[in-house]
VEXDREN-2710 file (C-alpha; in Angstrom, 1 decimal):
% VEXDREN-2710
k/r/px/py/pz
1/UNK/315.4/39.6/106.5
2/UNK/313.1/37.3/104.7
3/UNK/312.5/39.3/101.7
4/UNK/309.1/37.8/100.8
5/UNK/307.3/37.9/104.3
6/UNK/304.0/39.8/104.1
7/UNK/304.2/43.4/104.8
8/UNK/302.0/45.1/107.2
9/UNK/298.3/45.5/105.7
10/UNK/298.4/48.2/103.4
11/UNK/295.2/50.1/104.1
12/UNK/293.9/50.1/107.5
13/UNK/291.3/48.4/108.8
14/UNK/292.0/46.1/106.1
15/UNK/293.8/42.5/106.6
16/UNK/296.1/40.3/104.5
17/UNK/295.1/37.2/102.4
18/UNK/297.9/34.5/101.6
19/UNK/296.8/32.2/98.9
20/UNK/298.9/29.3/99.9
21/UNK/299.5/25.8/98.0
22/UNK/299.5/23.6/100.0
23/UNK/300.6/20.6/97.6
24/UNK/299.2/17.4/96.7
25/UNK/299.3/15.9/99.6
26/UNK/302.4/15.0/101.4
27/UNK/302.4/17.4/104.5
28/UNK/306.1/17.1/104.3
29/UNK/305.8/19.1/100.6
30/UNK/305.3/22.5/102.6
31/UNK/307.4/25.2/101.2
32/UNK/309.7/27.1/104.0
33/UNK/307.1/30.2/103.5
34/UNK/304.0/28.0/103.6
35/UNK/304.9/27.5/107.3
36/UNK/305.8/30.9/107.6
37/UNK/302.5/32.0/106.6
38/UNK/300.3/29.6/108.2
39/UNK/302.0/30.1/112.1
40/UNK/301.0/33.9/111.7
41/UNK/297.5/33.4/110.5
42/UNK/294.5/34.4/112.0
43/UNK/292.3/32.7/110.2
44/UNK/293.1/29.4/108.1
45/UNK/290.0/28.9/104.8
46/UNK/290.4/25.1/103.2
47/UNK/288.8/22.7/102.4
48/UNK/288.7/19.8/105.3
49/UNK/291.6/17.5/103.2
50/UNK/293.8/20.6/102.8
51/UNK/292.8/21.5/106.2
52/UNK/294.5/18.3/107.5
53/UNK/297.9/19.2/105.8
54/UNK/298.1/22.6/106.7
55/UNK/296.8/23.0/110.1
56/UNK/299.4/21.3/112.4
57/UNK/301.6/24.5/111.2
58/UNK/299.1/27.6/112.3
59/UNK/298.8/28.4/115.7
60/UNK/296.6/26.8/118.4
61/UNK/293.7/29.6/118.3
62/UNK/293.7/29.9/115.1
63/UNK/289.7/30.0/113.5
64/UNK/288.9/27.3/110.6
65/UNK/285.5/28.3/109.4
66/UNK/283.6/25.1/108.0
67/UNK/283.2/25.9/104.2
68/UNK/279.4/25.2/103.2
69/UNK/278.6/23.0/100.4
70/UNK/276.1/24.7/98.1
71/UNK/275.8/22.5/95.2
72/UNK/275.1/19.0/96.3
73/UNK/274.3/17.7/93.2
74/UNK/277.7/18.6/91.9
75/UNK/278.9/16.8/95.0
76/UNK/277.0/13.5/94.7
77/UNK/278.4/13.4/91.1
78/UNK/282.5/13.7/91.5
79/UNK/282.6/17.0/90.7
80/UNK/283.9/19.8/92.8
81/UNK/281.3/21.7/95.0
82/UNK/281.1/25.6/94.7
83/UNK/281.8/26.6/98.3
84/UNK/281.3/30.1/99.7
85/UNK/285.1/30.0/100.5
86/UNK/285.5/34.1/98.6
87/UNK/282.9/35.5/101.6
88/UNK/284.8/33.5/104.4
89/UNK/288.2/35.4/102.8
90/UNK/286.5/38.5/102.3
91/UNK/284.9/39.0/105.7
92/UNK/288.4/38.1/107.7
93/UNK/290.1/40.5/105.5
94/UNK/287.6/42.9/106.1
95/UNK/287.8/42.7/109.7
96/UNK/291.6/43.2/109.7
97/UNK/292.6/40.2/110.3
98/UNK/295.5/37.7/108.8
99/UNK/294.0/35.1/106.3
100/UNK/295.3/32.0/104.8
101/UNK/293.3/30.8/101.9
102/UNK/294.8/26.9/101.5
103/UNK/294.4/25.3/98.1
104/UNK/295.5/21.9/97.3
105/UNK/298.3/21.5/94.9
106/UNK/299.2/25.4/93.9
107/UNK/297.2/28.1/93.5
108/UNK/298.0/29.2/90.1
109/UNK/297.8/25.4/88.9
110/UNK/294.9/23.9/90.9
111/UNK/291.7/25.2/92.0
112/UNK/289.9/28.5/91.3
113/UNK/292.2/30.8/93.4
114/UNK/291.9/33.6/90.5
115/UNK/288.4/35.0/90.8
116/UNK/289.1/35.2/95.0
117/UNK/292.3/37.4/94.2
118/UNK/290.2/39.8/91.9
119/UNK/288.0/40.2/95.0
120/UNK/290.3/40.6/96.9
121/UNK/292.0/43.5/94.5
122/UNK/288.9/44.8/93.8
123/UNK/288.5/45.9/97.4
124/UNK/291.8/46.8/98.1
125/UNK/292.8/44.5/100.2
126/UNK/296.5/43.3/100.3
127/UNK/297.6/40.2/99.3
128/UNK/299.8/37.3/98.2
129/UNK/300.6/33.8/96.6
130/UNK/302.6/31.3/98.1
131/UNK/303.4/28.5/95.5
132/UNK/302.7/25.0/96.0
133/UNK/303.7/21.7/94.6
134/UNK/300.9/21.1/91.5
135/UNK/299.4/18.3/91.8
136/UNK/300.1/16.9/88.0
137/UNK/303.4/18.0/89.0
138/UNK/303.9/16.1/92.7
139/UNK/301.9/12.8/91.8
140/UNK/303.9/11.7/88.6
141/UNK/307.1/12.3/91.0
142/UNK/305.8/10.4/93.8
143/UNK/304.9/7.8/91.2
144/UNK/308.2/7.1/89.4
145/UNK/307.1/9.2/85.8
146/UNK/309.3/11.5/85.1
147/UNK/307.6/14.2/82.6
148/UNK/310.7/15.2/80.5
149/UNK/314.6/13.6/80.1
150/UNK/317.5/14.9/78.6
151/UNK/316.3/14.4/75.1
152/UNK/313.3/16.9/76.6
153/UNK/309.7/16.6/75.2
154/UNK/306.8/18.4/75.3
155/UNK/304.4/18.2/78.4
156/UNK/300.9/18.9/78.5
157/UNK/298.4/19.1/81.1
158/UNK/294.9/18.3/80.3
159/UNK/292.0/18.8/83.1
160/UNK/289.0/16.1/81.4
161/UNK/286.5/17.9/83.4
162/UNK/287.0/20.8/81.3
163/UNK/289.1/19.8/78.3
164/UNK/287.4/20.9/74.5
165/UNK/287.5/18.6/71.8
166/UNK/290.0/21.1/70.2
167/UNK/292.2/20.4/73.4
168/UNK/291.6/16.2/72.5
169/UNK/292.8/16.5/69.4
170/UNK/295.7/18.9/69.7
171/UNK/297.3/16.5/72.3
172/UNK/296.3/13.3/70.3
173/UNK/297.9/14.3/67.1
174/UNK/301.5/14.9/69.4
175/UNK/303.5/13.2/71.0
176/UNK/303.8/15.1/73.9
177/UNK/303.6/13.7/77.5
178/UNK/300.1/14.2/78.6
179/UNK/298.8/14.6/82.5
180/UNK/295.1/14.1/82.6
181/UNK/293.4/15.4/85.7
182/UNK/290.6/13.1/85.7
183/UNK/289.0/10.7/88.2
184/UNK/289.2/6.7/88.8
185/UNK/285.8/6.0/87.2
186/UNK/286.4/8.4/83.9
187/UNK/290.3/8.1/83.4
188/UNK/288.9/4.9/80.7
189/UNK/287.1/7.7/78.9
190/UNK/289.8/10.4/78.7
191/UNK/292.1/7.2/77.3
192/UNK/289.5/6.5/74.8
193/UNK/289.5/10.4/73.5
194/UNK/293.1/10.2/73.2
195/UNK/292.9/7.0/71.0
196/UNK/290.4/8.9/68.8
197/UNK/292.4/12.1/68.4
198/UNK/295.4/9.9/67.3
199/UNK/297.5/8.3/69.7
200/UNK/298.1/4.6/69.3
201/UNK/296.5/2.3/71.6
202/UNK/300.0/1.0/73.1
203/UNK/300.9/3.7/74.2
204/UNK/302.0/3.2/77.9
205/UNK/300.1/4.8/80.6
206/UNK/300.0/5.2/84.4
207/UNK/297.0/6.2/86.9
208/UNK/297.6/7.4/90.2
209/UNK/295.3/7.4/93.1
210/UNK/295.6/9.7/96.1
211/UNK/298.6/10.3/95.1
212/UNK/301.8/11.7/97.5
213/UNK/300.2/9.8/100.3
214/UNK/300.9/6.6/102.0
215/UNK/297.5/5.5/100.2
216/UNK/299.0/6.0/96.9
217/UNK/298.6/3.5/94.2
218/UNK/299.6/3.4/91.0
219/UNK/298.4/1.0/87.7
220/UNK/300.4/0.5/84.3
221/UNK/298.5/0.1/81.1
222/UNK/298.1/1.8/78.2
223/UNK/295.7/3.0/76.7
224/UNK/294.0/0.6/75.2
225/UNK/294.1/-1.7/78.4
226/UNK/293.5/1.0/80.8
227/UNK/289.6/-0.1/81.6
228/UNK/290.5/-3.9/81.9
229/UNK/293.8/-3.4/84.2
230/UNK/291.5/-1.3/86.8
231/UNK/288.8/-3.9/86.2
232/UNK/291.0/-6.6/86.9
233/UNK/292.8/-5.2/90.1
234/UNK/289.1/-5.4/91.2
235/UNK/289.4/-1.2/91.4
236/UNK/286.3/-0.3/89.4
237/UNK/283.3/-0.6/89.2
238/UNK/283.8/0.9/92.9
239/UNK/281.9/3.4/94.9
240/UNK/284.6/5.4/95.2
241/UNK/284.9/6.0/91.4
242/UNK/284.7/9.5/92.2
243/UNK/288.3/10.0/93.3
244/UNK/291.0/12.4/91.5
245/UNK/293.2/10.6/89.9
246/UNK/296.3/11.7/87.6
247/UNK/297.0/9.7/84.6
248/UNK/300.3/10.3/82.6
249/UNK/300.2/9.0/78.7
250/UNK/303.6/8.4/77.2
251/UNK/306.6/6.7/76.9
252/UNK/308.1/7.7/79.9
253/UNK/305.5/6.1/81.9
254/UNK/305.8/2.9/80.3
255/UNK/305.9/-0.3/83.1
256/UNK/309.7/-1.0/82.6
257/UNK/310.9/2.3/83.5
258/UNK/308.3/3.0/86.6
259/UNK/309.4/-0.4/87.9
260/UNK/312.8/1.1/88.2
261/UNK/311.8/4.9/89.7
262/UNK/308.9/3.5/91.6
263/UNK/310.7/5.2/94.5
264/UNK/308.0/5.9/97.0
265/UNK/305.5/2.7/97.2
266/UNK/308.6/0.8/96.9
267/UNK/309.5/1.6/100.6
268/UNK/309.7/-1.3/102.6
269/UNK/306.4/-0.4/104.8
270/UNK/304.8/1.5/102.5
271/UNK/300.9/1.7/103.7
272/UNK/301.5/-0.5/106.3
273/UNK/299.4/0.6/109.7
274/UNK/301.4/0.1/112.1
275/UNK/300.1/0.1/115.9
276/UNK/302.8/2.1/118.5
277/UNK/301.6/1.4/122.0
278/UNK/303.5/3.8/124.3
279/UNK/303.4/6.9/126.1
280/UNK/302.3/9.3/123.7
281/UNK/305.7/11.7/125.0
282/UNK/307.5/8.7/124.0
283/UNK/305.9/7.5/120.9
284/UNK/307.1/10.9/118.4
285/UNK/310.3/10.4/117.3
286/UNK/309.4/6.5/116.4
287/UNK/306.6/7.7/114.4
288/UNK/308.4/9.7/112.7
289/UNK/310.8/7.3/111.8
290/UNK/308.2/4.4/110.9
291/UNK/306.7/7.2/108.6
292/UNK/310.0/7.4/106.7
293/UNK/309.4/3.7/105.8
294/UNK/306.1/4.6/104.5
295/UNK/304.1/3.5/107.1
296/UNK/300.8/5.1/108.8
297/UNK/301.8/4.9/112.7
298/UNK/298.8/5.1/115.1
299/UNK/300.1/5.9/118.8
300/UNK/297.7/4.6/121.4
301/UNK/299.1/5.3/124.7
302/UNK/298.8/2.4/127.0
303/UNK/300.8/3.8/129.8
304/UNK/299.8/6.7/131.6
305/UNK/302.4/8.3/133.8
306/UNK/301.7/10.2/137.4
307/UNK/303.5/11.5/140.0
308/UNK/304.7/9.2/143.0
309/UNK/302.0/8.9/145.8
310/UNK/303.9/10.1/148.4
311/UNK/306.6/12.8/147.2
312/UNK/308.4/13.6/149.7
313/UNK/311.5/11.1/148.8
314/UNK/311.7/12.8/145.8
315/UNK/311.3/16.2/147.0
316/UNK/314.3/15.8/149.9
317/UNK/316.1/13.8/146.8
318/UNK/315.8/17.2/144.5
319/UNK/316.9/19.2/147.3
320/UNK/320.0/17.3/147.8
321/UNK/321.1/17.8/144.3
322/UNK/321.2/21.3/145.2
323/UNK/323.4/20.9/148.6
324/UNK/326.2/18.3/147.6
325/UNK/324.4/15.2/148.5
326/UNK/325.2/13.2/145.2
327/UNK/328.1/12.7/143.0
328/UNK/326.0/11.3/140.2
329/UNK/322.4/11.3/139.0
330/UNK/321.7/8.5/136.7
331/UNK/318.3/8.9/134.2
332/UNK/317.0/5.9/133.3
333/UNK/314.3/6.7/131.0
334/UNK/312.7/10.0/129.3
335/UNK/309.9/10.1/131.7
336/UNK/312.4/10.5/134.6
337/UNK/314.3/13.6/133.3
338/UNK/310.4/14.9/132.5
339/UNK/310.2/14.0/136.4
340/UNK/313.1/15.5/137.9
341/UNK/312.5/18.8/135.7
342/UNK/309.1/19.7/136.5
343/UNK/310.4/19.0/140.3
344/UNK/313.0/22.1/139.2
345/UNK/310.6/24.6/137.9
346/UNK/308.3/23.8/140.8
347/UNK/311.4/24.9/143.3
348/UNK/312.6/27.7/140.9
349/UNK/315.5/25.9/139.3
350/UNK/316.9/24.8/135.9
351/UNK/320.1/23.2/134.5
352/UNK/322.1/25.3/136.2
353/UNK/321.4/23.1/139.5
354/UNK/323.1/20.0/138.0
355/UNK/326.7/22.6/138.3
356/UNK/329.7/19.8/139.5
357/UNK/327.5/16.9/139.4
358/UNK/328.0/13.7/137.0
359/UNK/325.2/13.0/134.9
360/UNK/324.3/9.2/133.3
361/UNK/322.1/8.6/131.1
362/UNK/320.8/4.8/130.2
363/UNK/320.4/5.7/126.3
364/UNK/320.4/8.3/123.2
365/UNK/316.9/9.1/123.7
366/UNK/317.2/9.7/127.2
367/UNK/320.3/11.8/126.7
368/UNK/318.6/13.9/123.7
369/UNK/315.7/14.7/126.4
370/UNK/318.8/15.6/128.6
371/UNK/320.3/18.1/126.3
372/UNK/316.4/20.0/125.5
373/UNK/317.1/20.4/129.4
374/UNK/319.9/22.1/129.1
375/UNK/322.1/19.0/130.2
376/UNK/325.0/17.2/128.7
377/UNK/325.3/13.7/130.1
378/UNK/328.7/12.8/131.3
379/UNK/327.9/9.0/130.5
380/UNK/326.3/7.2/127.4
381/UNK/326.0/3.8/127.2
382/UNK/328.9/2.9/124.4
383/UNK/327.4/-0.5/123.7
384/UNK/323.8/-2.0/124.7
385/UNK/321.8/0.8/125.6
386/UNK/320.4/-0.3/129.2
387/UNK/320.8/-0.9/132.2
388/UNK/323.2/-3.3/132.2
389/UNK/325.0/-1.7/128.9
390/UNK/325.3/1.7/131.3
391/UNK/327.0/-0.3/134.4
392/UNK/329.7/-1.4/131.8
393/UNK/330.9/1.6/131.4
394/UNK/330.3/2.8/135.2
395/UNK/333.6/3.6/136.9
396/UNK/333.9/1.9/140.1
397/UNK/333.7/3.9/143.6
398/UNK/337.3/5.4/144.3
399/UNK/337.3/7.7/147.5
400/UNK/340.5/9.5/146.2
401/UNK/338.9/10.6/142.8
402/UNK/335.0/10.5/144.6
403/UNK/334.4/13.0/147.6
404/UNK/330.8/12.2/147.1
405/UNK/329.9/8.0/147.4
406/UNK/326.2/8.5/146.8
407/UNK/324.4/8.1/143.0
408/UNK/320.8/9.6/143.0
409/UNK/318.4/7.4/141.0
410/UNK/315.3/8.6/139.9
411/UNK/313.1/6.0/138.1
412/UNK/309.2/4.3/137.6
413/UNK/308.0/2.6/140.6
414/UNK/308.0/-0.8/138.4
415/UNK/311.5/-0.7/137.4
416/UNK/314.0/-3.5/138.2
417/UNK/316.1/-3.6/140.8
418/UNK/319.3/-4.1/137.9
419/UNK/321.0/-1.2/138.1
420/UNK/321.0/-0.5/141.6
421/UNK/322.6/-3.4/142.3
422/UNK/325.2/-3.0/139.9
423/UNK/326.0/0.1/141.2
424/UNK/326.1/-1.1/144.6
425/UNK/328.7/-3.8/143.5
426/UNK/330.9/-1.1/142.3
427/UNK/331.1/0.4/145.6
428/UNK/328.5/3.3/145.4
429/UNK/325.7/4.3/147.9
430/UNK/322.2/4.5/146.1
431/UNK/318.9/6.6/146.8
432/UNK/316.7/4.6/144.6
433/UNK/313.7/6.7/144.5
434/UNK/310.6/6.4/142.9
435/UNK/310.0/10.0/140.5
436/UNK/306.7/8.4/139.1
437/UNK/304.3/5.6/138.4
438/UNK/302.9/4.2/134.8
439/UNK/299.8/3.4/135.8
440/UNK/297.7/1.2/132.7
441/UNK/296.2/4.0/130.1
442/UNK/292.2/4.4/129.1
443/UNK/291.2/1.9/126.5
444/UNK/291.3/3.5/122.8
445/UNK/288.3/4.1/121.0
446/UNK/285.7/1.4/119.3
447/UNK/287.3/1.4/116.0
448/UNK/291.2/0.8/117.4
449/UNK/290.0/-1.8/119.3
450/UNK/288.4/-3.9/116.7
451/UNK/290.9/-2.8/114.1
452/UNK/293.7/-4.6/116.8
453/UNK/291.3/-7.8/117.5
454/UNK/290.1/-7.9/113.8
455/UNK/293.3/-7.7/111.7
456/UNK/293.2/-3.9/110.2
457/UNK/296.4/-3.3/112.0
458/UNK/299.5/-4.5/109.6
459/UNK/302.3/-4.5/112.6
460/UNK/302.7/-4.0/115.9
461/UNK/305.5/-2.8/118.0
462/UNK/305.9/-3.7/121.5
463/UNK/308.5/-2.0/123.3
464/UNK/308.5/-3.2/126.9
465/UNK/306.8/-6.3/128.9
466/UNK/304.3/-3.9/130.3
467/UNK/303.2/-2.4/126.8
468/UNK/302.2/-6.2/125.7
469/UNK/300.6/-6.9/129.0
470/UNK/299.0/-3.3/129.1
471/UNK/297.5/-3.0/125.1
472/UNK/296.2/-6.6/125.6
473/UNK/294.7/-5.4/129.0
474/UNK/292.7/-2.3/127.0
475/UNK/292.4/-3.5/123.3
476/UNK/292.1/-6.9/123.1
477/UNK/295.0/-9.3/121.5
478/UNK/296.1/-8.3/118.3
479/UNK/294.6/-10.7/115.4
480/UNK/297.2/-13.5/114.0
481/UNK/297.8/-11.8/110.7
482/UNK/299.2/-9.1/112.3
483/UNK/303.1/-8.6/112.2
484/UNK/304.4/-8.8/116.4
485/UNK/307.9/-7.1/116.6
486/UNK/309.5/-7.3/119.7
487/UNK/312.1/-4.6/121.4
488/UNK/314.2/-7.5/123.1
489/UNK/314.1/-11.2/124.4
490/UNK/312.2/-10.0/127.6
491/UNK/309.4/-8.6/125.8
492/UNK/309.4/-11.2/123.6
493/UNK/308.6/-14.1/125.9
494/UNK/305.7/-12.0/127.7
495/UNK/303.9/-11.4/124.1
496/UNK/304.1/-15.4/123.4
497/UNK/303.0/-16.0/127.2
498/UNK/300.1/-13.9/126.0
499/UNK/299.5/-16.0/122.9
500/UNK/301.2/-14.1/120.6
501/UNK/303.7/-15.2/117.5
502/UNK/306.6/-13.0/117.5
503/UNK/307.7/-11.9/114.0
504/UNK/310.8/-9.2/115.0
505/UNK/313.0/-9.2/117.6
506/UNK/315.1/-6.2/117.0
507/UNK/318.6/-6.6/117.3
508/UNK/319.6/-4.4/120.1
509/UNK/317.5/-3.0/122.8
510/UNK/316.9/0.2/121.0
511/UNK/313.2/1.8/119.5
512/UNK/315.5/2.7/116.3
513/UNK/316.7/-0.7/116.0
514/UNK/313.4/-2.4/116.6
515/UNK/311.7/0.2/113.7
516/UNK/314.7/-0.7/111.7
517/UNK/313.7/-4.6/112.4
518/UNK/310.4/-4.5/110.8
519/UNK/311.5/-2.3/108.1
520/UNK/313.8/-5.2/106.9
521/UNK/311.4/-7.5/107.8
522/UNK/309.2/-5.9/105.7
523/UNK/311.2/-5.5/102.5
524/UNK/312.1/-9.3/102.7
525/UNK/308.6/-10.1/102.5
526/UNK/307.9/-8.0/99.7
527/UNK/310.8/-9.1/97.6
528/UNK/310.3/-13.0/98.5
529/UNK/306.2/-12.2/97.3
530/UNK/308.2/-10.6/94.1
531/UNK/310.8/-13.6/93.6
532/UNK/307.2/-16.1/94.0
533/UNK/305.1/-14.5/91.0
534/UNK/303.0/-12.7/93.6
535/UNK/301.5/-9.3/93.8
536/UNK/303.0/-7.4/97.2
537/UNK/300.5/-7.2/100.0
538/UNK/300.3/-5.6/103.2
539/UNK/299.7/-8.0/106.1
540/UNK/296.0/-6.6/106.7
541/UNK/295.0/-7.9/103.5
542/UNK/295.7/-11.5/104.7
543/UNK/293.0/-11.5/107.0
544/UNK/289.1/-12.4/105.5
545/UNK/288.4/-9.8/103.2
546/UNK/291.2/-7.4/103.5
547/UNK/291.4/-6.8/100.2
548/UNK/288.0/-6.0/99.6
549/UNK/288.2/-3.5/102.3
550/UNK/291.7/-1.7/101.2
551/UNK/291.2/2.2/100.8
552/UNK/292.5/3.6/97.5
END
């Protein structure tokens, strides 16, 4: 039993409020009972930026009531709005139902969570606080600043919206580590009241920007320098001057140290946008991995699969699965095992039909789809993973050890005719039958479209002939700054037939390998920019005016 998971509402009638944290920024800094709480809310109260960290956890009918903005002066100036977040939280408690109030960073740290909790107590109403990663906490982590070492030191925080001059001057006459909560276009000033409490004008300093995201970026001065450093990376004067920002003054955020702990936007794509045009069922698992490299992934499906036109093939092939027609079934992609399952639940059947029949499967993805079934494949691919990697190790026909000679193939109707002939050679009888069709997928929106043709993607991953021909078909070609990888030779030479200049080829014919590709590729260009005297840039930035147009 989880002993912290909410109780049943004490009073009845009467709901339950989580406060939650919901940290800085980084989705992936959910607690365990963050998640907890948010898939058993009824109701979810943040602001829209929290609201985009949070609400891929809660349930699908969950209700998000738009916060109103009352003060919009406070708004236009940088300074956070009073929003009537306390009534939305107070009339879904009151109608008994389960409410999560999100608050960036943690609740006890961040925010104003403390006068919504009297309310709440106040009425009655039960309630509690999940902890989140604080914000001065998260960033200077994410940023490579340690707050405290073995020798330990003092650490304090200091919000400049609200800091006295008694606060200045306390923390200027130390020589403690100081975490300003301040914004881009002020973070010069709260150096400058430092300076006047005491501290030196050397002393080092960092400022982060959106920080825990992949738009983080960090500046080393100090703070005497602070104002001409951001001047000089052309940051301010900028519109968006109004953006939190976390500064840490102190030795341990001096340059020569973050250099070395600069962990996060030292990843080899960090910020990159990276364009993944596949099937969107396809297209998870190598987002997830491009985002471990720090890059933004943006799926746009260009292949859109349907059902065969005429399914009677598949439906007699299905059938004979179930009455001893096949000694094999070979899968050849994900979308086939999607095929030939929805084919079972529509007849009433599940893994259990596959009893005393040999299962293939052309590669790990395919066999991972396989096993969610309920299916272990007999046969892996143990070197290339594809069609001619799985009729390597394909036992040839022997009618002592076979009483079956037939393999049942289901596959696209634009597949190649590879395998089956393989299998043929080997002495096997084939149904080669067509479980579905990729058809070419809707064109994207505007905005993907002329981010593709005008440079505002970084990279590009193409991981089959038909997604080159098909995103070139929709979008438009992508512009020459951006970064073409390549999943193999094939693909390759249709993306140059198509005008393209191919950057990657990935080593083996495998998504990983192709994601692992551009992650090396990237980190060699950042180091050789490095080893030249240059600052690191993202491919985008190339192009007319990408720099000017970079988001901080």
């Amino acid at each position: 039993m989880n002993p912290t998971a909410p109780n049943l509402p004490a009073i009845p009638g009467h709901g339950h409020v989580t406060f939650l944290g919901a940290g800085p920024g980084d989705p992936g800094l959910l607690t365990l009972r963050a998640v907890e709480a948010l898939a058993r809310a009824d109701v979810l109260v943040a602001e829209e930026d929290v609201l985009g960290v949070v609400r891929s956890h809660a349930r699908g009918d969950v209700s998000t009531p738009q916060l109103t903005v009352v003060d919009e002066a406070s708004t236009a100036a940088g300074i956070p709005a009073i929003r009537d977040a306390a009534n939305l939280v107070m009339e879904a408690a009151r109608s008994g139902r389960r409410v999560v109030r999100a608050i960036a960073g943690d609740p006890g740290l961040d925010g104003w969570a403390g006068e919504e909790m009297l309310a709440c107590a106040a009425e009655g109403i039960p309630f509690e606080v999940v902890p989140g990663v604080a914000t001065a906490v998260g960033v200077p982590a994410y940023a490579g600043v340690p707050l405290r070492d073995a020798q330990g030191a003092d650490v304090r925080f200091i919000d400049a919206r609200t800091a006295s001059g008694r606060c200045w001057s306390e923390v200027g006459a130390s020589d403690a580590t100081a975490v300003v909560t301040t914004t881009l276009d002020t973070v010069s000033a709260a150096a400058g009241e430092l300076v006047s409490a005491g501290r030196k004008p050397d002393t080092p300093m960092t400022v982060t920007v959106a920080g825990t995201t992949t738009r983080q970026r960090t500046w080393s001065a100090t703070l005497g320098t602070v104002a001409q450093v951001l001047k000089q990376a052309k940051v301010l004067p900028s519109p968006d001057g109004h953006q939190p920002v976390i500064a840490v003054v102190g030795e341990r955020s001096s340059a020569a140290q973050r250099d070395q702990l600069a962990w996060f936007e030292s990843k080899p794509l960090f910020g990159w946008r990276v364009l993944v045009p596949r099937t969107k069922e396809q297209s998870a698992s190598l987002s997830d991995q491009l985002r471990s490299y720090g890059a933004v992934p943006h799926e746009v499906p260009t292949i859109a699969v349907e059902p065969p036109r005429t399914p009677q093939q598949m439906e007699r092939a299905v059938k004979g699965l179930v009455t001893g027609r096949y000694e094999w079934i070979a899968f050849t992609s994900v979308n086939a095992v999607k095929a030939v399952r929805e084919k079972f639940e529509e007849y009433g059947l599940d893994a259990r039909a596959f009893a005393g029949i040999k299962v293939a499967a052309v590669g790990e993805q395919t066999a991972a789809s396989l096993v969610e079934f309920g299916v272990k494949p007999d046969l892996v691919p143990s070197g290339e993973q594809s069609a001619a990697g799985l009729l390597e190790d394909w036992p040839p026909y022997d009618p002592v050890f076979d009483p079956i000679d037939r393999v049942f193939l289901p596959r696209a109707d634009i597949a190649t005719e590879t395998l089956v002939a393989g299998l043929i050679e080997l002495g096997w009888e084939v149904d080669d039958v067509t479980a579905y069709r990729t058809v070419r997928a809707s064109p994207p929106p505007a905005d993907t479209r002329e981010a593709i043709k005008g440079g505002g993607f970084d990279a590009v991953l193409f991981t089959s002939s038909s997604t080159v021909r098909n995103l070139v078909g929709i979008a438009g070609k992508p512009h020459n700054v951006t970064v073409i990888a390549c999943i193999g030779p094939a693909t390759a030479k249709t993306a140059e037939e198509h005008g393209l200049r191919v950057d990657v080829l990935s080593p083996e014919p495998s998504v990983n390998r192709l994601a692992e590709a551009l992650a090396e590729f990237g980190a060699a260009r950042r180091d050789a920019a490095r080893e030249a005297g240059e600052t690191p840039c993202r491919p985008s930035e190339r192009r007319p005016g990408g720099r000017r147009r970079r988001t901080t």
